[in-house]
C-alpha positions in Angstrom: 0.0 0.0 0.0 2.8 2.4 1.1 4.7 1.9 -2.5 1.2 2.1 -4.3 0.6 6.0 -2.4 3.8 7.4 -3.9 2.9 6.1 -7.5 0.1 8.4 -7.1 2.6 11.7 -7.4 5.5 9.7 -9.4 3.4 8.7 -12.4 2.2 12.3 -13.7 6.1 13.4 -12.9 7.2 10.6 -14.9 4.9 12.0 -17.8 6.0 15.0 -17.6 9.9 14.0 -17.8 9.0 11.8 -21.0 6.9 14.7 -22.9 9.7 17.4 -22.2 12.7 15.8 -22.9 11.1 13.8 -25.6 8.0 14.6 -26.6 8.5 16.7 -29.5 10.4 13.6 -31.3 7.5 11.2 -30.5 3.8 11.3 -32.6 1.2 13.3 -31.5 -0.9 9.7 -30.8 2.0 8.5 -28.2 2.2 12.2 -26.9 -1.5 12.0 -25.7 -1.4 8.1 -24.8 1.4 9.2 -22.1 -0.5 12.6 -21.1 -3.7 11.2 -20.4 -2.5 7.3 -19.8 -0.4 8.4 -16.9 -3.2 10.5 -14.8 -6.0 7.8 -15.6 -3.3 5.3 -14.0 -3.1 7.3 -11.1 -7.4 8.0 -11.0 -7.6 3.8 -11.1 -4.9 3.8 -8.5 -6.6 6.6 -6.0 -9.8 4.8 -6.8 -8.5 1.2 -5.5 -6.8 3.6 -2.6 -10.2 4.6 -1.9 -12.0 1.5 -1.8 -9.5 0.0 0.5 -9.4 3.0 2.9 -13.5 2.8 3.1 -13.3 -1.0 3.4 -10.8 -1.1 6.0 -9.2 2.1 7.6 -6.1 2.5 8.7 -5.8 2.2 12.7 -4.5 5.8 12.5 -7.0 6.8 10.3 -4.6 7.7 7.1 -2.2 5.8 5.1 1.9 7.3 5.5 5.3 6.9 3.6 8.3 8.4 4.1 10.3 8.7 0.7 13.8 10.2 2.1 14.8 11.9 4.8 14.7 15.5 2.7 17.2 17.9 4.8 18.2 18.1 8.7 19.5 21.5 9.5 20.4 22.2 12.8 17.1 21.3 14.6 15.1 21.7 11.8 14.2 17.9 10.1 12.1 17.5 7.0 11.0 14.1 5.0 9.7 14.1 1.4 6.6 12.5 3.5 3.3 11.4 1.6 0.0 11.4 4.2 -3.7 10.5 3.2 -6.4 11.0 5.1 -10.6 11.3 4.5 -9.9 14.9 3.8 -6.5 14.3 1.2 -8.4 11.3 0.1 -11.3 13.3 -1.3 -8.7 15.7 -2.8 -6.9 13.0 -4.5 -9.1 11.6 -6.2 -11.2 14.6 -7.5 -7.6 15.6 -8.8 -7.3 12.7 -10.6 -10.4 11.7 -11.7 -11.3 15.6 -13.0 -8.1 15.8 -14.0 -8.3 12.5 -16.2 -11.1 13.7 -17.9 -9.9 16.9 -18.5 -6.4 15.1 -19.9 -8.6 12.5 -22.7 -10.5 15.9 -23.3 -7.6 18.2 -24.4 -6.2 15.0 -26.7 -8.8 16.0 -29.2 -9.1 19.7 -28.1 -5.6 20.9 -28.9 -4.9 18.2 -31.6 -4.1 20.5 -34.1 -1.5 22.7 -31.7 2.0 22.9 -32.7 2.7 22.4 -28.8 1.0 19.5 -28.3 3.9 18.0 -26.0 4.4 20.8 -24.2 0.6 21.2 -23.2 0.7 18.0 -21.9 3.8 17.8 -20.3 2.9 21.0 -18.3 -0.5 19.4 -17.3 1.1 16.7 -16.0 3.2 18.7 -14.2 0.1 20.9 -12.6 -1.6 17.7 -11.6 1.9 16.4 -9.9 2.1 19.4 -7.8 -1.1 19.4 -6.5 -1.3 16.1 -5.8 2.3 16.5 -3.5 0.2 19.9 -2.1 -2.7 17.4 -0.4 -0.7 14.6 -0.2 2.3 16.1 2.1 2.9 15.2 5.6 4.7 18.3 6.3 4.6 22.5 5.4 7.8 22.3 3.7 6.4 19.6 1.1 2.9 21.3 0.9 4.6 24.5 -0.3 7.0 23.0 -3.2 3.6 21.4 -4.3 1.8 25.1 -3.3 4.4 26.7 -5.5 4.8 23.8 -8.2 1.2 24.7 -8.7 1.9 28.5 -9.1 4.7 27.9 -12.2 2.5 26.0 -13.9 -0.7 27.8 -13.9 2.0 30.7 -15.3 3.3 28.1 -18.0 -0.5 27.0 -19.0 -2.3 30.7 -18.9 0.3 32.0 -21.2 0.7 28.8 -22.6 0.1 30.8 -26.6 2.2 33.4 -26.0 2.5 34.7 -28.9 -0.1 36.6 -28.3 0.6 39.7 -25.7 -2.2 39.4 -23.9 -1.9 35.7 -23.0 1.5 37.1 -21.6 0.3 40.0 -19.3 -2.4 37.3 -18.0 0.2 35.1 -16.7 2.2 37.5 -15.6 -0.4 38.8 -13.5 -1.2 35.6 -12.0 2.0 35.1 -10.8 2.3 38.6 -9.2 -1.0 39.2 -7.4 -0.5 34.9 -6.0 2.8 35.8 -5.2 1.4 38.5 -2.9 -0.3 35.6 -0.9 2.8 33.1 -1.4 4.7 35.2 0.7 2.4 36.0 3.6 2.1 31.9 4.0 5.8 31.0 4.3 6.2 34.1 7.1 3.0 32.4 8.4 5.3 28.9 8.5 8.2 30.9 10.0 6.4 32.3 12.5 4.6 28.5 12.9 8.3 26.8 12.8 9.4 29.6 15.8 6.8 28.8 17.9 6.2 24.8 17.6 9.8 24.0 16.5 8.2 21.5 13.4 6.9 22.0 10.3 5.2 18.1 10.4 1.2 18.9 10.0 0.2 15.8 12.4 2.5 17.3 14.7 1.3 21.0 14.6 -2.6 19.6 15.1 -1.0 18.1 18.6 1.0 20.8 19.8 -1.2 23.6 18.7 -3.6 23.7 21.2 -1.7 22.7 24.1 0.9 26.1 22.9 -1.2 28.9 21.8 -3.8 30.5 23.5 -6.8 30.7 22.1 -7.4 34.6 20.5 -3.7 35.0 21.0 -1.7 37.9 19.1 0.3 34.8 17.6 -1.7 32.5 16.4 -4.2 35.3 14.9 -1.0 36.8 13.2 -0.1 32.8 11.7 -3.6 32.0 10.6 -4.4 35.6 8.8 -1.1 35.1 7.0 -2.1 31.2 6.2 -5.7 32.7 5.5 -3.8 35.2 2.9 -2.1 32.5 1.1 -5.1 30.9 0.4 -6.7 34.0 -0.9 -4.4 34.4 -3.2 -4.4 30.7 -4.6 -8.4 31.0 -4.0 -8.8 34.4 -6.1 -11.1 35.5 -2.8 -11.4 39.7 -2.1 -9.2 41.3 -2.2 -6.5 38.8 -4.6 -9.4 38.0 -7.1 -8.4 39.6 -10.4 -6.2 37.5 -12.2 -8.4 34.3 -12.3 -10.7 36.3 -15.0 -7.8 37.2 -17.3 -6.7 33.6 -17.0 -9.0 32.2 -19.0 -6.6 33.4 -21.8 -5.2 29.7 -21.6 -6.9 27.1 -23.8 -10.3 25.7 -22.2 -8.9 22.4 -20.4 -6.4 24.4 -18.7 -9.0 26.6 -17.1 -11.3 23.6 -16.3 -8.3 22.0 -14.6 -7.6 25.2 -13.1 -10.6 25.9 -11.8 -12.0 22.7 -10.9 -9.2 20.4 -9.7 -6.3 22.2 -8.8 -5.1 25.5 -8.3 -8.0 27.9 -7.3 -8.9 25.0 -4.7 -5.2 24.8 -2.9 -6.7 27.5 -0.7 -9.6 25.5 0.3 -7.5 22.2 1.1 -5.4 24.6 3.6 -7.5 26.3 5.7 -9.0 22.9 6.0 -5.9 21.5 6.7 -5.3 23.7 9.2 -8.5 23.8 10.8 -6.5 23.5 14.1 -5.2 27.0 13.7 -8.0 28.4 12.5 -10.1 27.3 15.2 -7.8 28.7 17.8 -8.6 32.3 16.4 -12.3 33.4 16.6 -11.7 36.3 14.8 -9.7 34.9 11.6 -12.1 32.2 11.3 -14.7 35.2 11.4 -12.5 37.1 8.6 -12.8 34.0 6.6 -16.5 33.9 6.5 -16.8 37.8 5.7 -14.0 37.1 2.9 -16.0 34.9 1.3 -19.4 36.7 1.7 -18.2 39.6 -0.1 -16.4 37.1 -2.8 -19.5 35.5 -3.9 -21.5 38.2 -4.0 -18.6 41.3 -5.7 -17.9 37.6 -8.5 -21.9 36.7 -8.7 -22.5 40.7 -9.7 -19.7 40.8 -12.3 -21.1 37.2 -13.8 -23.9 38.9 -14.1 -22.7 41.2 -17.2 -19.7 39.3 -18.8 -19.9 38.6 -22.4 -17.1 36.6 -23.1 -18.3 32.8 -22.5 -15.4 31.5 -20.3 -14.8 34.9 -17.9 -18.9 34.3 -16.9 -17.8 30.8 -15.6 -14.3 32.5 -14.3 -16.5 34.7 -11.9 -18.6 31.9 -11.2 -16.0 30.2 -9.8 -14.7 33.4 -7.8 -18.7 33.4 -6.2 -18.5 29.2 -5.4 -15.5 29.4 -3.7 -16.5 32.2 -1.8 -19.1 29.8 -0.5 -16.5 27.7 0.4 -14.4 29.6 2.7 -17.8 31.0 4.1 -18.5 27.7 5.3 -14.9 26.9 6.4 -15.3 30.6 8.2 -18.9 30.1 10.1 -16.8 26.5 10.8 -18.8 24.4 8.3 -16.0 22.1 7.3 -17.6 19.6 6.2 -20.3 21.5 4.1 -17.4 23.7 2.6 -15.1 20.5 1.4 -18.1 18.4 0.0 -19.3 22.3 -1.8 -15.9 21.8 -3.5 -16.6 18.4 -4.2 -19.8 18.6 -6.1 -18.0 21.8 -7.8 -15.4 20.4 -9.5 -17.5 18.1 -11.6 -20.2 20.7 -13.0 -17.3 23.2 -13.3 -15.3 21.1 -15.2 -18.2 20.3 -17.3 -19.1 23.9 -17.8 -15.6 24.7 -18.8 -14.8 21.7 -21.3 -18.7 22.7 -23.0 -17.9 25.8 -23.2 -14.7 24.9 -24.8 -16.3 22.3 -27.0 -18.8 25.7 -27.9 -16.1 28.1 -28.8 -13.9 25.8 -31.3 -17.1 24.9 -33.4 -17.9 28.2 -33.3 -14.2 29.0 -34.8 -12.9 30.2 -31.6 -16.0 33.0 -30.9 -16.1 33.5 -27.0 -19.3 36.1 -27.3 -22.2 34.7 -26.2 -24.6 37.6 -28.3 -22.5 36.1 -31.3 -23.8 32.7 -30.1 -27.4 31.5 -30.2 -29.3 29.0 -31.6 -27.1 25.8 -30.7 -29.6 23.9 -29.1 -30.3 22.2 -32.1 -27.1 22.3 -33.8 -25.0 20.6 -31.0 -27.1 18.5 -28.6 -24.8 16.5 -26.6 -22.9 19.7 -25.7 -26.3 21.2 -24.5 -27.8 18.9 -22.7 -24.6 18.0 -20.9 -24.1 22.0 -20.5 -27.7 22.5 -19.3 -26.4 19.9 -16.5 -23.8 21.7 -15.6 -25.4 25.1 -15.3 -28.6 23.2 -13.6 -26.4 22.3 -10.9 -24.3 25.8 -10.7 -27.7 27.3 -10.4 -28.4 24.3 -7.4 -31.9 23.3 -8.7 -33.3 21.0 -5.8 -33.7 17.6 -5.4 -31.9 16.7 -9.0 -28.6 18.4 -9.1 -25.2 17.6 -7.0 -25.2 21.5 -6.5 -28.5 22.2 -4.4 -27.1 19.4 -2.0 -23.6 20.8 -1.1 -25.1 24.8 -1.7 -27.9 24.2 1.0 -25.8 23.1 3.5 -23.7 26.2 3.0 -26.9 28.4 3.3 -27.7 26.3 6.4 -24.9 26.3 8.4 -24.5 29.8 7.7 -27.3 30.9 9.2 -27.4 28.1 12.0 -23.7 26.9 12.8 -22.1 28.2 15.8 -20.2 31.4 13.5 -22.7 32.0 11.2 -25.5 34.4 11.7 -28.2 36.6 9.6 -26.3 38.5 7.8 -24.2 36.0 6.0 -27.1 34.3 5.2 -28.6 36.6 3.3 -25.5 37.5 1.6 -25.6 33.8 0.6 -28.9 33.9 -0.5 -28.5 36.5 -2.6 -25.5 35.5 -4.6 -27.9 32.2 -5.1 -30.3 34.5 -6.5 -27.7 35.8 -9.1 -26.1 32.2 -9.4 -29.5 31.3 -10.9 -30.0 34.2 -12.9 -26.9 34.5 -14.5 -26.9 30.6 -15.1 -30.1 31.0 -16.7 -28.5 34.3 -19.1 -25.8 32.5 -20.0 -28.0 29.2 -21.1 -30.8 31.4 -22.9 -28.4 33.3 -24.8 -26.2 30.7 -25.5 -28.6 28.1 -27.0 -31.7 29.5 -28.0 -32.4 32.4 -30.1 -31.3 32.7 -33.5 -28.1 31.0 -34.7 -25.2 34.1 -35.1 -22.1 31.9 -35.8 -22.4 29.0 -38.4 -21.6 26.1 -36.4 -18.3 24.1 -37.9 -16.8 20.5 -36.8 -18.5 19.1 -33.7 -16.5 17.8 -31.1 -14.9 14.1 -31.7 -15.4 11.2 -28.9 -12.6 12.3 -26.8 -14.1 15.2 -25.8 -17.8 14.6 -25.9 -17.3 11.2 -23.6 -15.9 13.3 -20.7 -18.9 15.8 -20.8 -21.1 12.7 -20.8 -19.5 11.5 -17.2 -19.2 14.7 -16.2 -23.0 15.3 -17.0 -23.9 12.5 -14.7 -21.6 13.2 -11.7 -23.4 17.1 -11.6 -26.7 15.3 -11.0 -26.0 12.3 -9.3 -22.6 13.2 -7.1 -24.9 15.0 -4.5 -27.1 11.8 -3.4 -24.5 10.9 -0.9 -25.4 13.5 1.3 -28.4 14.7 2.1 -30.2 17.3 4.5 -31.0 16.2 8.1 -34.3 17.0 7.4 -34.8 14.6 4.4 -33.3 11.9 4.7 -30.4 10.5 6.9 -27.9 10.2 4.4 -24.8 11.4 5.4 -21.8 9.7 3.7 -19.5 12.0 2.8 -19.6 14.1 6.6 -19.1 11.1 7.9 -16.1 10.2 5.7 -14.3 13.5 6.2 -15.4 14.1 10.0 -12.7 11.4 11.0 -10.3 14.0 10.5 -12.1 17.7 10.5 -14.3 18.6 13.2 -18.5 18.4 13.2 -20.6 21.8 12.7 -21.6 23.1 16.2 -24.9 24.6 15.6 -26.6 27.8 17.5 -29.2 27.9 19.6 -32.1 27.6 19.6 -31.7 26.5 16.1 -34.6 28.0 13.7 -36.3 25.8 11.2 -34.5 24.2 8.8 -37.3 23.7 6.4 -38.6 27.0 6.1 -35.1 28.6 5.7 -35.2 25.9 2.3 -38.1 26.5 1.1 -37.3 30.6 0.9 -33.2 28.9 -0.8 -35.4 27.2 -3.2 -38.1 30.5 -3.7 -34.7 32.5 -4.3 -33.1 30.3 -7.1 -36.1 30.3 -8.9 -36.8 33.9 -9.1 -33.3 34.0 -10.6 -34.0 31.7 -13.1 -37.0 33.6 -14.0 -36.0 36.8 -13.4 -33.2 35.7 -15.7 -35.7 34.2 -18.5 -37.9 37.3 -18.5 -35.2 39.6 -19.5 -33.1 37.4 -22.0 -36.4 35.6 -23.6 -39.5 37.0 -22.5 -38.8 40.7 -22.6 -35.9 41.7 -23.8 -37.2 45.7 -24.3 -36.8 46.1 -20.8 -32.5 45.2 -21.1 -32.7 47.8 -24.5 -34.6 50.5 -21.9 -32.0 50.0 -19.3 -29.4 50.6 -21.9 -30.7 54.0 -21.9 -30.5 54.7 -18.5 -27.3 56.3 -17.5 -27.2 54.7 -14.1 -27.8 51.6 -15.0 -25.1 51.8 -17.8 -22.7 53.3 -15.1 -23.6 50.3 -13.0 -23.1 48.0 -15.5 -19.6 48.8 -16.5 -18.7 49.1 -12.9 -19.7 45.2 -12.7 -18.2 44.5 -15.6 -14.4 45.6 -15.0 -15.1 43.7 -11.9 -16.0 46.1 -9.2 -12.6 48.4 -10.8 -10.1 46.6 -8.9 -7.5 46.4 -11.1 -8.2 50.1 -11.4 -7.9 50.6 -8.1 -4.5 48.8 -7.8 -2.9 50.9 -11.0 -3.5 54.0 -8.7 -2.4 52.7 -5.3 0.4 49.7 -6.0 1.7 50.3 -9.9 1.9 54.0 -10.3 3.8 54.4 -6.9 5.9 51.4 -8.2 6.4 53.0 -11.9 7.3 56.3 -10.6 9.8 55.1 -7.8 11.7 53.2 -9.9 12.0 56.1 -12.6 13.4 58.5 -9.7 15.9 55.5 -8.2 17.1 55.0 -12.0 19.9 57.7 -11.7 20.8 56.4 -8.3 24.4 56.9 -7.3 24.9 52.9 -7.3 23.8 53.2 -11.0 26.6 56.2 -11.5 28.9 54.2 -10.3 28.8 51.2 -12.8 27.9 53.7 -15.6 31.4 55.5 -15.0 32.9 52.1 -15.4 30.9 51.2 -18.7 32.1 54.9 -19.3 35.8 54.3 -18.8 36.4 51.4 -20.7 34.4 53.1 -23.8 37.0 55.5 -23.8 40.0 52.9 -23.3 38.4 50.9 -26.1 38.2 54.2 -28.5 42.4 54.9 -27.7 43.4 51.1 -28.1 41.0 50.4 -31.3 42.9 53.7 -32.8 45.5 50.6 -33.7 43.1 48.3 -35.4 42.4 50.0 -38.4 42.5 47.4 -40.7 45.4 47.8 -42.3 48.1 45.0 -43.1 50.7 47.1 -43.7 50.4 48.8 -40.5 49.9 45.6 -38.4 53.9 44.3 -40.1 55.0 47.8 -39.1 53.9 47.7 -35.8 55.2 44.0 -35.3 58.6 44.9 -37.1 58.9 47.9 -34.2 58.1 45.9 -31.7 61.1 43.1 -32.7 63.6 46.1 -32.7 62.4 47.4 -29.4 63.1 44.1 -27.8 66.1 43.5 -29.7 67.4 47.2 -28.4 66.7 45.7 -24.9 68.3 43.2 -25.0 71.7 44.4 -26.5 71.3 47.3 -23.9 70.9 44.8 -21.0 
């Protein structure tokens, strides 16, 4: 079992070894038999994993390897460690299975690329590194995966680079992440000074026999933790650069968005629940960060027109439900939220893909329309998807791990009103904007003349990924339904249960009005994009609104907002320092030996005769020498 965990890790890195050093020798057939062949090995293996962890558990409730001892520095020892539990468990395999899918998807998606190694070898590498980030036993580990994950989101986003844009994306991804990078390794300094150990089953002992609960310390360690996972999370105020990175091809986005990167943040504070709960008012932060998350990304969803940057903000608003549930201590609710989420995601993404390269690469929905007809399996798959964004009860995965969010966010022990009706809300404009993007999508008149449909290899994974967005919820159900609780129970064996308020109010009712709330989006949504579209043309009119809308639509003017107080002061600094005496100093140097090389080149003129001159004086000067000495 112990040599089967670490095949897990090893076999996209072997993947991605192959494809770089060889791949662009070897036929495009081979270079997607090894891309997708190496993470569907490790989906079957996390699958058998699974099975064998449910059918008999570990007596210490996870399965451990130790590789190699790593480094040992003074007292400071570190392993290259590997650790499942119920909570890496469910991780690991939506990593793998997603990313599977998402891997046999791209093979007929980017077929006709010139980088068709690369693209694979760097996806293997993304899935690698996030598997080592949930799979580590100790900080040190988790961050090379943490970090592993940030290069190659960089190497995927700008993976056409050709094209400036694509560049500018990934570079901004890597700057405003980095932001949050580097407030979670001062948040493991400041965790190594304290506890003396980096190990995370050590740190869930020690840390609450050391720190005092609502301490200075451990609020400064877990606001720096929570800041790294804002940044990986794209939660307020590090949200911007998931929307421009959708300029990376459509199965890097779905794997971005759905298995790996934008969730990292999730796995940690999860991870670190221990910390977290020692601090009342970080884990309070937490649920106010992603309040305002999914509602500032559900408003801006609300006007995109570009296809993919709708579902971008969309993902912005879900995980914002996420670390609201991790915040009012839901940790269940928030983990099997991101659970249900990465299959309708993924679907939405790969659709949307499948959309945009039969509509010869158009990513405006009003250029759209009509494609109900035209491509079926791509609608009816997508209409799962968006039924289950939109949480439509009873028969989507969504509504089950969304209603336990608006639950415990109201009832659980940190939650109270006015989260809640945050939360309802952004499911008001979940539906609504779900309901946009279908209507105008695939009814209506057709805009674009629809070319090739999409092959087998990347209509098969919308297929499964169709079915998991309706059925994946069934496993868990709410209390007041029916007693079907399988995946709390799974991951409560290693995060803690919800403690709910009292008196707690009636969990029924406070459905019904979740349920009353996505409807009303979806029609509120149908009776301005189908039944009445005058009243959209009116609104256009209306200065406010068309203020309003453009304020949504450059996504609340954040980036604005961070030209005038971050890059401007930057710009203009570095223009002053340019002249700086350092500088002088080196450009009197470069100054010098221009001059030096002006006298000596005087000689090199080109000239034979002069060059046997010079040479003939330079015999007789040391001839004169030596007769003289």
């Amino acid at each position: 079992m112990h040599q089967t965990l670490s095949l897990i890790p090893a076999l996209p890195l072997a993947g991605f070894l192959i494809l770089s050093l060889l791949g662009r020798r070897l036929p495009n057939r081979l270079v997607a038999l090894i891309g997708a062949g190496v993470i569907s090995a490790a989906a079957i293996i996390a699958i058998w994993l699974g099975i064998s962890f449910l059918q008999a558990p570990p007596d210490s409730g996870a399965y451990s390897v130790e590789l190699w001892r790593w480094m040992s520095v003074a007292n400071f020892n570190c392993s290259f460690s590997l650790h499942v539990d119920a909570l890496s468990l469910v991780f690991v395999f939506v990593i793998t299975f997603v990313g599977a899918l998402i891997h046999i998807y791209s093979a007929g998606f980017m077929k006709h690329d010139r980088d068709y190694a690369r693209f694979f070898a760097s996806m293997n590498l993304f899935v690698c590194a996030m598997l080592l980030l949930v799979m580590a036993d100790n900080l040190v580990l988790l961050y090379l995966g943490w970090e592993g994950v940030g290069l190659c989101s960089y190497l995927l986003i700008g993976f056409w680079y050709e094209t400036t844009a694509n560049v500018q994306a990934a570079n901004k991804a890597f700057y405003i992440t980095r932001v949050g990078d580097t407030a979670m390794a001062i948040g493991f300094f400041l965790l190594f000074r304290e506890l003396g150990t980096l190990d995370i089953p050590a740190i869930q002992k020690l840390a609450p026999e050391h720190f005092t609960s609502g301490s200075p310390i451990i609020t400064a360690i877990a606001l720096l933790l929570l800041a790294g996972g804002m940044g990986k999370s794209a939660q307020v105020p590090l949200q911007t650069w998931l929307p421009d990175a959708m300029a990376g091809p459509s199965p890097v986005s779905a794997l971005i968005h759905a298995a790996t990167m934008v969730t990292a943040g999730v796995y940690l504070v999860a991870r670190m629940h221990v910390l977290f709960q020692l601090s009342p008012l970080v884990m309070s932060i937490t649920a106010v960060i992603g309040a305002l998350t999914l509602f500032i990304a559900g408003c801006s969803a609300m006007v995109q027109t570009d296809i993919k940057r709708i579902l971008a903000y969309s993902t912005i608003s879900q995980v914002g439900y996420m670390f609201l549930a991790l915040g009012v201590g839901a940790w269940s609710a928030g983990v099997f939220h991101f659970f249900t989420h990465a299959f309708f995601k993924a679907l939405l993404f790969l659709a949307a893909g499948a959309v945009i390269e039969s509509l010869h690469h158009e990513h405006g929905i009003f250029k759209m329309g009509g494609l109900k007809n035209k491509m079926p399996l791509v609608f009816y798959t997508f209409l799962a998807g968006a039924a289950a964004l939109a949480a439509l009860p009873l028969i989507t995965a969504g509504f089950f791990s969304k209603d336990q969010v608006l639950w415990y966010a109201l009832s659980a022990n940190g939650g109270n009103p006015l989260l809640w009706i945050v939360a309802l809300l952004g499911a008001f404009i979940t539906a609504f904007y779900t309901t946009r993007l279908m209507l105008v999508v695939f009814w209506g008149t057709e805009k674009t003349h629809v070319g090739e449909l999409p092959g087998r290899l990347m209509t098969l994974p919308l297929v499964i990924l169709a079915i998991l967005s309706i059925c994946a919820g069934f496993i868990e159900w709410p209390h007041n339904m029916l007693h079907i609780t399988l995946f709390s129970d799974l991951v409560q064996k290693v995060l803690p249960p919800v403690v709910e308020a009292e008196p707690v109010p009636s969990e029924a009712l406070f459905q019904l009005i979740a349920v009353v709330a996505t409807f009303s989006g979806v029609f509120v949504g149908y009776l301005l994009y189908r039944k009445n579209t005058s009243i959209i043309e009116s609104w256009k009119q209306t200065p406010a609104m068309v203020w309003l809308r453009d304020f949504f639509y450059t996504g609340w003017k954040f980036d604005e907002l961070y030209n005038i107080l971050f890059v401007r002061p930057f710009v203009f600094i570095t223009q002053l320092n340019k002249q700086d005496v350092i500088d002088k100093i080196y450009a009197g140097i470069v100054s010098l030996f221009q001059r030096l090389n002006g006298i000596f080149s005087v000689s090199q003129d080109g000239s034979v005769r002069t060059y046997v001159i010079g040479v003939l004086i330079g015999i007789i000067f040391i001839l004169a020498l030596q007769l003289i000495l």
